[in-house]
C-alpha positions in Angstrom: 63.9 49.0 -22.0 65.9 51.9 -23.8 68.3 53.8 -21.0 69.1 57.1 -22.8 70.2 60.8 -21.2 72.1 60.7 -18.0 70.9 57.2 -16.8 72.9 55.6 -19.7 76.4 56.8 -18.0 75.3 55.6 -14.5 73.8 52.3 -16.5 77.6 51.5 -17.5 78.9 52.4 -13.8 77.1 50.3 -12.1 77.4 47.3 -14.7 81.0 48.1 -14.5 81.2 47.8 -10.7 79.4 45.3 -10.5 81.8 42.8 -13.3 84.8 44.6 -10.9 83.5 43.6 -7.5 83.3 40.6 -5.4 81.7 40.9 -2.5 78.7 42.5 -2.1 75.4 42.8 0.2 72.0 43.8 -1.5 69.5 46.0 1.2 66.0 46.9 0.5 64.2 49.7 2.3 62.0 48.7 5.8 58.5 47.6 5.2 59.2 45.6 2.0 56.8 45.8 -0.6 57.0 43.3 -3.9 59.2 45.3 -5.5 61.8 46.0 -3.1 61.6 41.7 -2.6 61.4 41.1 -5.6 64.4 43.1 -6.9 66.3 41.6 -3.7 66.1 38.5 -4.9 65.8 38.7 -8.3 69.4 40.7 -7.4 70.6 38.0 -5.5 70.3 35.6 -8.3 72.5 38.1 -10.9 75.1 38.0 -8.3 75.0 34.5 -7.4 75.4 33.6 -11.9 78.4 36.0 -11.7 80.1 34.2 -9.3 79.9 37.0 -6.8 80.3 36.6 -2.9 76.9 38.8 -1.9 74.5 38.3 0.6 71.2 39.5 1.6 70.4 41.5 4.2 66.6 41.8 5.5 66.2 42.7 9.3 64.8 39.9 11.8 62.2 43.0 12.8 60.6 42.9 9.3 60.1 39.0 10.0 57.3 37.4 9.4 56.8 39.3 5.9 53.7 39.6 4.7 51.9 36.2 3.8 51.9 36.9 0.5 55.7 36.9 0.0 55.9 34.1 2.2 56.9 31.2 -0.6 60.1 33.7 -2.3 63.4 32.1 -1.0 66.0 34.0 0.4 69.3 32.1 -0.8 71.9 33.8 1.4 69.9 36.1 3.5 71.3 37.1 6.6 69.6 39.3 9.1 72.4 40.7 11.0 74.8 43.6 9.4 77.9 41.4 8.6 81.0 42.0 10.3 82.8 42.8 7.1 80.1 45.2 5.6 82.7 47.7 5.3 84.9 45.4 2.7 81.6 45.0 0.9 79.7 46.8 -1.9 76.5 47.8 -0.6 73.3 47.5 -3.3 70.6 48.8 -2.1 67.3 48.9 -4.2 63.8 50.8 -4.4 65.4 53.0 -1.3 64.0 56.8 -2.1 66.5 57.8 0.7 69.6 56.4 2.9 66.8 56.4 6.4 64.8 53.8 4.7 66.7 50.9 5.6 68.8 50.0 8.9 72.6 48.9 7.7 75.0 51.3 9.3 77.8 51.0 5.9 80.3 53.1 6.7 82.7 53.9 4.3 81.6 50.9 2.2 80.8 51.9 -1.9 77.1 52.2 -2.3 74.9 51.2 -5.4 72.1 52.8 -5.3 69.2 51.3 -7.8 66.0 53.5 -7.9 62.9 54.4 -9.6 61.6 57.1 -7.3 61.9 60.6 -8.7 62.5 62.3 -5.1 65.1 59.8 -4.3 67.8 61.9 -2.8 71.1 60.7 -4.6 72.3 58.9 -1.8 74.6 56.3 -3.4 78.5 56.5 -4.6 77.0 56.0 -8.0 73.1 56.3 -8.4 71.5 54.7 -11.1 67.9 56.4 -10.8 65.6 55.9 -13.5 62.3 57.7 -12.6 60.8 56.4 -15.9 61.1 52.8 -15.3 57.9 51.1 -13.8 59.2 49.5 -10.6 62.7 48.6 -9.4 62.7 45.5 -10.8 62.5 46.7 -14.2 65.6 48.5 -13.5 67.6 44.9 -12.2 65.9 43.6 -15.9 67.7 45.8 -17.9 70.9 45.4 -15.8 70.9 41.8 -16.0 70.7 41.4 -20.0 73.3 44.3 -19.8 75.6 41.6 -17.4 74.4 39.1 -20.3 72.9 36.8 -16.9 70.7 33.9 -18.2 67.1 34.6 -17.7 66.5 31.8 -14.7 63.2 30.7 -13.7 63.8 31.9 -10.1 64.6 35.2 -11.5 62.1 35.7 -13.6 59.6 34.9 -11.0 61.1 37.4 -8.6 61.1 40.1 -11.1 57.7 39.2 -12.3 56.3 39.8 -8.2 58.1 43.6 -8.6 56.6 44.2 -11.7 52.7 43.0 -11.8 52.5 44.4 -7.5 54.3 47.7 -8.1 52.4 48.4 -11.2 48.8 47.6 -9.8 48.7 44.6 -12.2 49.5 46.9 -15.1 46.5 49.3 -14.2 48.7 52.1 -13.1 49.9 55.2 -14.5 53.6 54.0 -14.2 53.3 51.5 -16.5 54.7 52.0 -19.9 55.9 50.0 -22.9 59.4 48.2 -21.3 56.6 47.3 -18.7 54.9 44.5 -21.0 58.2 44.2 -23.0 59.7 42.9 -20.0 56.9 40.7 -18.7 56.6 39.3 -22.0 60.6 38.2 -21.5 59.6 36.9 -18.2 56.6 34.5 -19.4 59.0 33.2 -22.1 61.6 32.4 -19.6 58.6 30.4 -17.3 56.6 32.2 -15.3 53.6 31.0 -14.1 50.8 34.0 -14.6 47.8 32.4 -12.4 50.3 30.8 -10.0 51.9 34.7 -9.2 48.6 36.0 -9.4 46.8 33.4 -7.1 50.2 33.6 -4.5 49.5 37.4 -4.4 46.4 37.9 -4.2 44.0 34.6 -3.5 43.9 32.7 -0.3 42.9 36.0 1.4 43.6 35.6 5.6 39.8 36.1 7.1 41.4 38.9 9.4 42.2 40.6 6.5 38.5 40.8 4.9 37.4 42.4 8.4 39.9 45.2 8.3 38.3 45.7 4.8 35.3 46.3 6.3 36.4 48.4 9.4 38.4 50.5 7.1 35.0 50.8 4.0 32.7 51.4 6.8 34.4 54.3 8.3 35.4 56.5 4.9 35.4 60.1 4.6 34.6 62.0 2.0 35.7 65.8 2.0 35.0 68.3 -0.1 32.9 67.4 -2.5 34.8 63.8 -2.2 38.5 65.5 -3.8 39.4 64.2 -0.9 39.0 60.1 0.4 39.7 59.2 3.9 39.6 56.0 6.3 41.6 55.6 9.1 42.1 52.4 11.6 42.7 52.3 14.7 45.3 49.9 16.8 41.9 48.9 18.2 40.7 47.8 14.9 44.0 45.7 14.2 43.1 44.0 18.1 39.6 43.3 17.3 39.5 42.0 13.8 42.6 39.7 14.6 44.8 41.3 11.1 48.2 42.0 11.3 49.7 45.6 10.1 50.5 43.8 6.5 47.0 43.1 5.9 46.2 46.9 5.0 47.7 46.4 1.3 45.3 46.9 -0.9 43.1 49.2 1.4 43.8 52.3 -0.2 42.8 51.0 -4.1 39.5 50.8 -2.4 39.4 54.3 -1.2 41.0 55.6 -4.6 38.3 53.9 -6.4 35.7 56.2 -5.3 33.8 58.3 -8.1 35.0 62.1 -7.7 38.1 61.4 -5.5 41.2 62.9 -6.2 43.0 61.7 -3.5 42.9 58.5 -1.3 44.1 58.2 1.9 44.8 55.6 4.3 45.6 56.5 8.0 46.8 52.9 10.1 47.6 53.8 13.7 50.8 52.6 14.3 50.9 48.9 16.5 53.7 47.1 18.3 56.7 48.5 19.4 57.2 51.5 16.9 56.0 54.7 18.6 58.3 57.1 16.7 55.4 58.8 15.0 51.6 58.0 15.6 49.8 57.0 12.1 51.4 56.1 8.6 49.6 57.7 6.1 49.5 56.1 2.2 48.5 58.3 0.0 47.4 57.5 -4.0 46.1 59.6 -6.6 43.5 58.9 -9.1 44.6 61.1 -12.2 48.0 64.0 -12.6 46.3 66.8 -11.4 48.0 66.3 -7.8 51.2 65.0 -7.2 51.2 63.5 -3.7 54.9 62.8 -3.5 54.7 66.6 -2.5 52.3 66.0 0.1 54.7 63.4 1.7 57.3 65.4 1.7 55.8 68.1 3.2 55.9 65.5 6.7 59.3 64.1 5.4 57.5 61.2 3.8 58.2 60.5 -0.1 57.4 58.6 -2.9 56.0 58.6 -6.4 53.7 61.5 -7.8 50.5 59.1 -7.4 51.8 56.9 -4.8 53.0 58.1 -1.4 53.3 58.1 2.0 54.6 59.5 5.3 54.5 59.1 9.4 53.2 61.7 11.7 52.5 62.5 15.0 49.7 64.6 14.2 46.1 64.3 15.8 43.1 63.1 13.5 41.6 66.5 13.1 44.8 67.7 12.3 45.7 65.3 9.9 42.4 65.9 8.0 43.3 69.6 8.4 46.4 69.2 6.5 45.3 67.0 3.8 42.5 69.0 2.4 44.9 72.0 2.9 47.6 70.2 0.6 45.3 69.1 -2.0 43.5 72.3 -2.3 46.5 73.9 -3.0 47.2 71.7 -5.8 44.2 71.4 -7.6 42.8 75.4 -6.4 46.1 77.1 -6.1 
């Protein structure tokens, strides 16, 4: 991976404050995907060949993670703020924006490691590279910059950030450092099946029936631009699946000949009533950028992968949608 233009000065902060500091704690944003567990730990394990005190910090809310993260292991994960945050460096990586994760820091020096092209510049020194493929790519290139050994345990880590947050190396996002640095990453050990068979084999039953709810109610609008399926808290109850199981949905729905636009609307379950559905969004080519859509309900992302809560009623939800990609692709 080349770092050139602006990122190249933040590059040489951050390795710089990092080789200066000693205590740190690494945050990821809520909901985390394999990118944002991936870099965590992947993170961790820089720190930990530095010598550095640091710590992870993952919420005992976002517990049980998905199964499909289940074997990664969390050396030094706590799941309370510590006392001493405020002495501490705070990482935090693949956050778009500070309200994505829940550690009150205070005063404490943030590092903030992104890939997300509306991430807001949150950090003390923000090291946002909007070309990189995934998060993880970013810790890559930091670590051979920190000359770290290429582990095993690290590799693996990265390897889950790279092959989920690239759609196995199908999506748009995924350029040249991409297979450069998964090349570097079989070489140090990786396992290819064993990831891919972790990730994405020994499917839950529960999970196949959501599937099927969410396929069997899809929506086409016009002239199918637009893909639609949503599911109910009903259909979670029924079908036995947990809010997790909906990964993968979406590439389903974005599949569709003629769509522009996917969207998955999941009816928010448990004890989170701040806002009604969360709405993924993905697009199937540049011609609309749906980190713009997200934003639009204070939502964010990438331009072909997004997504935002709302309050919003079904018909009104639809309504907005096809307003927001017809502007796009008619305006």
């Amino acid at each position: 991976m080349t770092v050139a233009g602006p990122t190249a000065g933040t590059r040489a902060e951050i390795v710089g404050a990092i080789r200066d500091g000693q205590r740190f704690v690494l945050v990821t944003h809520e909901n985390p995907d394999g990118d944002a567990l991936g870099s965590l730990v992947a993170m961790q394990g820089v720190m930990r060949a530095l010598g550095k005190d640091s710590l992870m910090f993952i919420g005992r809310d976002e517990f049980p993670l998905p199964y499909e993260y289940a074997f990664f292991q969390f050396d030094g994960l706590v799941s309370d703020v510590p006392d001493d945050v405020a002495q501490r460096t705070i990482v935090f990586l693949d956050c778009g924006n500070f309200d994505r994760n829940a550690v009150e820091v205070g005063d404490a020096p943030i590092l903030n490691l992104d890939h997300h092209h509306d991430n807001t510049q949150f950090g003390t020194i923000n090291h946002v590279v909007p070309e990189a493929s995934c998060t993880a790519e970013i810790v890559w290139d930091l670590m051979r910059a920190l000359d770290v050994p290429l582990t095993p345990h690290i590799a693996e880590a990265l390897y889950v950030g790279l092959v989920t947050d690239t759609g196995r190396f199908m999506y748009e996002n995924t350029g040249p450092a991409a297979h450069v640095m998964a090349a570097d990453l079989i070489e140090a050990g990786v396992e290819v099946h064993e990831i891919y068979r972790r990730l994405y084999e020994g499917v839950p039953e529960p999970k196949l029936a959501l599937l099927a709810r969410a396929l069997s109610g899809m929506q086409r609008f016009d002239d199918g631009r637009l893909t639609l399926a949503r599911l109910s808290r009903q259909d979670f109850t029924e079908t036995g699946a947990e809010d997790s199981y909906t990964e993968g949905i979406i590439d389903h729905l974005r599949a569709v000949q003629g769509t522009k636009v996917a969207a998955l609307a999941r009816e928010l379950t448990g004890d989170d009533r701040r806002a009604s559905w969360k709405v993924s969004l993905r697009a199937t080519d540049g011609a609309v950028d749906v980190s713009l859509v997200a934003r639009a309900q204070s939502g964010g992302g990438h331009r072909q992968a997004a997504g935002f809560a709302t309050q919003m009623a079904p018909d009104e939800l639809v309504a907005f949608l096809r307003q927001e990609v017809a502007a796009q692709l008619d305006g």
